[in-house]
N, C-alpha and C positions, 0 to 999 in steps of 0.2 A: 589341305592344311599347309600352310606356309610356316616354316622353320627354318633355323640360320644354320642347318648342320645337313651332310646329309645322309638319307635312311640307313639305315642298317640293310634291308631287303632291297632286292630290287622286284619288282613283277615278271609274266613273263619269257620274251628268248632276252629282252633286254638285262642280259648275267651277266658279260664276257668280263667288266670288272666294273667297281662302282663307279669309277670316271668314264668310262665309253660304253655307248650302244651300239648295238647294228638292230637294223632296220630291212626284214627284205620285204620290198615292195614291189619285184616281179609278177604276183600273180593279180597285182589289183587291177582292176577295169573300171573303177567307177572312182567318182570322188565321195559318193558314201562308203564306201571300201577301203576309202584311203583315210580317212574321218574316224571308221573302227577299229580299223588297224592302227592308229595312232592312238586313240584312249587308251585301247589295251596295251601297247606297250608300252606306254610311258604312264600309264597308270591314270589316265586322267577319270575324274570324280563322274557318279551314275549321271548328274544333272549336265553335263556335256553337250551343247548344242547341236554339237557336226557340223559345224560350217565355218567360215577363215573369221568371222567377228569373234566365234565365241573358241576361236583355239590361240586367237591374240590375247586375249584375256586368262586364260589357263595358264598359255607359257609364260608371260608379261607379270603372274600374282601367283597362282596357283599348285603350280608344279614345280620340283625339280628337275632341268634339264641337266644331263651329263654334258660334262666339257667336251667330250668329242662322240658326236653322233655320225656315225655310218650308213648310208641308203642304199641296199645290197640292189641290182636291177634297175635301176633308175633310167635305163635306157627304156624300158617295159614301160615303166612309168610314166616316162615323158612322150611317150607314143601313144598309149591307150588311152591317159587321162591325163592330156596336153595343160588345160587350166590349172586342175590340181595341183600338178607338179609345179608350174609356174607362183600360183600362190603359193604354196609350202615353202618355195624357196625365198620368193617377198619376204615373207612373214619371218624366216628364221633367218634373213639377214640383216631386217631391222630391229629384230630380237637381239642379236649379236650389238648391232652397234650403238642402239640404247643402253643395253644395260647389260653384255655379255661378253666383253671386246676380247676374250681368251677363248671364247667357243670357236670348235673346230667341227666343220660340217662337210663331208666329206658324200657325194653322191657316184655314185662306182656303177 
């Protein structure tokens, strides 16, 4: 559900406050892994495809993304599951500059 405000809750490790998430993406090995670990913390909807078309479409209409998102491990990340991580970062930099230009993504 798309609304101009945002939630009251968050889902969840994504707490720390309602503007920023962290994200540890250390123990993922797979880009299905990295696919689950993304619905659930950012809450994305049961019908969720798992794959970079339909997580463009989630973040681009669907979701709210917090203004600074944190990737805890990203070294793990970009080792294990090289593509992933390279699309994740495609996708949430033309997120950013479509229609985000104050998002803060932060990969640690």
């Amino acid at each position: 559900m798309v609304t101009g405000h945002m939630p009251q809750w968050v889902p969840g490790r994504v707490r720390e406050e309602l503007h920023q998430a962290a994200v540890d993406v250390a123990s993922v090995a797979s880009e299905d892994e990295l696919h689950r670990l993304l619905q659930r913390e950012f809450d994305f909807p049961d019908f969720y495809g798992r794959n970079w078309a339909a997580f463009w479409d989630v973040v681009s209409g669907l979701v709210f993304i917090r203004e600074h998102v944190r990737f805890v491990g990203w070294k793990s990340l970009a080792e294990h599951v090289a593509d992933g991580a390279m699309m994740l970062t495609d996708c949430l930099d033309r997120y950013r500059d479509r229609y985000r230009p104050g998002l803060r993504v932060e990969y640690r």
